[in-house]
Every structure is written in C-alpha cells, then in structure tokens.
C-alpha positions as a Markdown table, in Angstrom:
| # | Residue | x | y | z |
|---|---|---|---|---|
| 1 | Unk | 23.4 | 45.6 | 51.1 |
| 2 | Unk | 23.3 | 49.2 | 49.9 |
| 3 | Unk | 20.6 | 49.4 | 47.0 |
| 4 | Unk | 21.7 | 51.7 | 43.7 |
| 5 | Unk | 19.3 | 53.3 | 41.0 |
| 6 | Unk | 16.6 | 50.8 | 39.5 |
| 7 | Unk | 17.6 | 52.3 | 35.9 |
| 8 | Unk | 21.4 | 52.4 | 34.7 |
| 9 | Unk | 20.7 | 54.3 | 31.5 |
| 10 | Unk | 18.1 | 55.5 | 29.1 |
| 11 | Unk | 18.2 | 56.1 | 24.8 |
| 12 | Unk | 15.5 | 58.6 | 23.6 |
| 13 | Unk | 15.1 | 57.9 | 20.3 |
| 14 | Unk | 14.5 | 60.4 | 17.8 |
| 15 | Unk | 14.1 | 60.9 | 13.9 |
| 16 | Unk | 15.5 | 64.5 | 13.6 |
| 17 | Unk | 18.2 | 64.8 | 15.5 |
| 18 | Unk | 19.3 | 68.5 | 14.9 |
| 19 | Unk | 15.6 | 69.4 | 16.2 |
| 20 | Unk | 15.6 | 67.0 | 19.2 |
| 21 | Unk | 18.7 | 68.5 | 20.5 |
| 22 | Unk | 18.0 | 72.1 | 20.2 |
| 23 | Unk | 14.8 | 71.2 | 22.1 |
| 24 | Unk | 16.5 | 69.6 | 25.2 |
| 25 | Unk | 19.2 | 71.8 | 25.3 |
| 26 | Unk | 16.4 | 74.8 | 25.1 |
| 27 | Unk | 14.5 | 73.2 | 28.0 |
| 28 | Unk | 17.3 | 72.6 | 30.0 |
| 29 | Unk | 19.4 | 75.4 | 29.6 |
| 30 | Unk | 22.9 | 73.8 | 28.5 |
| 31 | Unk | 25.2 | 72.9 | 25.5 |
| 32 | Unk | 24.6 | 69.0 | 25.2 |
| 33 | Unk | 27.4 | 67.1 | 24.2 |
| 34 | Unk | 27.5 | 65.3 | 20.9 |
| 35 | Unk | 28.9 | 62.1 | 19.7 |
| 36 | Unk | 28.9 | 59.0 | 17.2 |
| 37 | Unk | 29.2 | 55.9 | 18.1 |
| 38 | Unk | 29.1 | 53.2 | 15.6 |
| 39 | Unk | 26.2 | 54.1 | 13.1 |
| 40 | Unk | 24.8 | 56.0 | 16.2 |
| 41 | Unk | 24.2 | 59.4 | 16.9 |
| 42 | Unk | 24.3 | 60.4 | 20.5 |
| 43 | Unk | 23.3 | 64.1 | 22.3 |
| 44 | Unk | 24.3 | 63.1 | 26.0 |
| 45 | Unk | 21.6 | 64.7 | 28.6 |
| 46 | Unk | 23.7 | 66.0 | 31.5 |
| 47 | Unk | 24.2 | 63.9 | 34.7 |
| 48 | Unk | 26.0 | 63.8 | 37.4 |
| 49 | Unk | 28.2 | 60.2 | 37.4 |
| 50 | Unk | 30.7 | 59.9 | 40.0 |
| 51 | Unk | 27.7 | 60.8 | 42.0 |
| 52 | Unk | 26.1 | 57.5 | 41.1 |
| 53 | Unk | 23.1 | 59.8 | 39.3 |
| 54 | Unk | 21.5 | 58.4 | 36.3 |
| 55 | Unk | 22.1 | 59.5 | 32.4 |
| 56 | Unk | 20.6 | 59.1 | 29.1 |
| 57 | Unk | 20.8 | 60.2 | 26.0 |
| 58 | Unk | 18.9 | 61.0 | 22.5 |
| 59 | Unk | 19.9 | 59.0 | 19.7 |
| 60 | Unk | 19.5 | 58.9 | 16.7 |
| 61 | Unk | 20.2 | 55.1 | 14.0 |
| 62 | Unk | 17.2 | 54.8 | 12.1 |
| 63 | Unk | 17.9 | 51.1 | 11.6 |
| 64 | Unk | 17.8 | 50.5 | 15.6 |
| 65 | Unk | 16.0 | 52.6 | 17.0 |
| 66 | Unk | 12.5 | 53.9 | 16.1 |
| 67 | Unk | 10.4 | 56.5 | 18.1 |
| 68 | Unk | 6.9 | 56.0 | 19.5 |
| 69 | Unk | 5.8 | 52.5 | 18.6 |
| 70 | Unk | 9.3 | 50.8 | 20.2 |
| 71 | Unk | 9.7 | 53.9 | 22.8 |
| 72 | Unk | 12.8 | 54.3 | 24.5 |
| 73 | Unk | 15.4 | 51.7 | 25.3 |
| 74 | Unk | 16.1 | 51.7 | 29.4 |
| 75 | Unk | 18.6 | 49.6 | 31.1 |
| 76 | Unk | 18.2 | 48.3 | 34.2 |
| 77 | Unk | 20.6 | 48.6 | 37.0 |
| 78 | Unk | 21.5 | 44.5 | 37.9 |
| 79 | Unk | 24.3 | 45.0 | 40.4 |
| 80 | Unk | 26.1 | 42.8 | 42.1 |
| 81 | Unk | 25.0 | 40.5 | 39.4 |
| 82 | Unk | 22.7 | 38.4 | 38.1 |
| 83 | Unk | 24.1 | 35.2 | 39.3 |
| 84 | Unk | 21.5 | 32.8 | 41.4 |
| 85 | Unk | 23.4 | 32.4 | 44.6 |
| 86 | Unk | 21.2 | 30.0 | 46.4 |
C-alpha cells in the first residue's frame, strides 16, 4: 500500500484579509489567487496538485474561523477510507 501526505489541506485564518494576502504573496513571490466561497473568503497559497502536493489557503469568515486561540483548521489525509476492515 502506497502511503500519501498525512495532511490533505490547511485554512489560515486571518482577520484582515487584504493585509494577510499582500504578506504571503510578498514572501513568496507570486499573485495568489482569490475567491469566495459561501460567506468565505479564500487567498489560495500555490501548490502543486496533480503532483499529489499539499495546499492551503488563508481565509477569512469571522463567524467560523478565528485566529490564534482556535489556530488553523488542517485536514487530515484518510485514504482509502475510514472503514474498519477487520
């Protein structure tokens, strides 16, 4: 059985997003993509997918996600499944 990443994907979130973006893209040299999703605003950090990399993003939904105390949100990678198959 061929193991894959631990982590699937990660939110950072933040309270100013205009701020929080400039910053990544600044660090990291690059124009990051921006979208809404819901009530959610996304900055998507750059990743590399069909290579099976792992991706994140900042968000920003003040009535989901708050910074420091709560942290990020990361999901873990459960492939196959979770299913007990003894």
């Amino acid at each position: 059985m061929e193991l894959g990443n631990a982590l699937n994907w990660f939110e950072i979130p933040v309270t100013d997003f205009d701020r929080a973006k400039k910053f990544y893209e600044t660090i990291f040299g690059y124009q990051m993509p921006e979208n809404v999703m819901g009530s959610a605003r996304m900055g998507f950090l750059l990743y590399d997918f069909p290579a099976g990399k792992v991706g994140g993003a900042i968000v920003y939904n003040p009535e989901f996600y708050t910074p420091s105390d709560n942290g990020s949100l990361i999901y873990l990678n459960c492939q196959p499944d979770l299913q007990n198959r003894t």
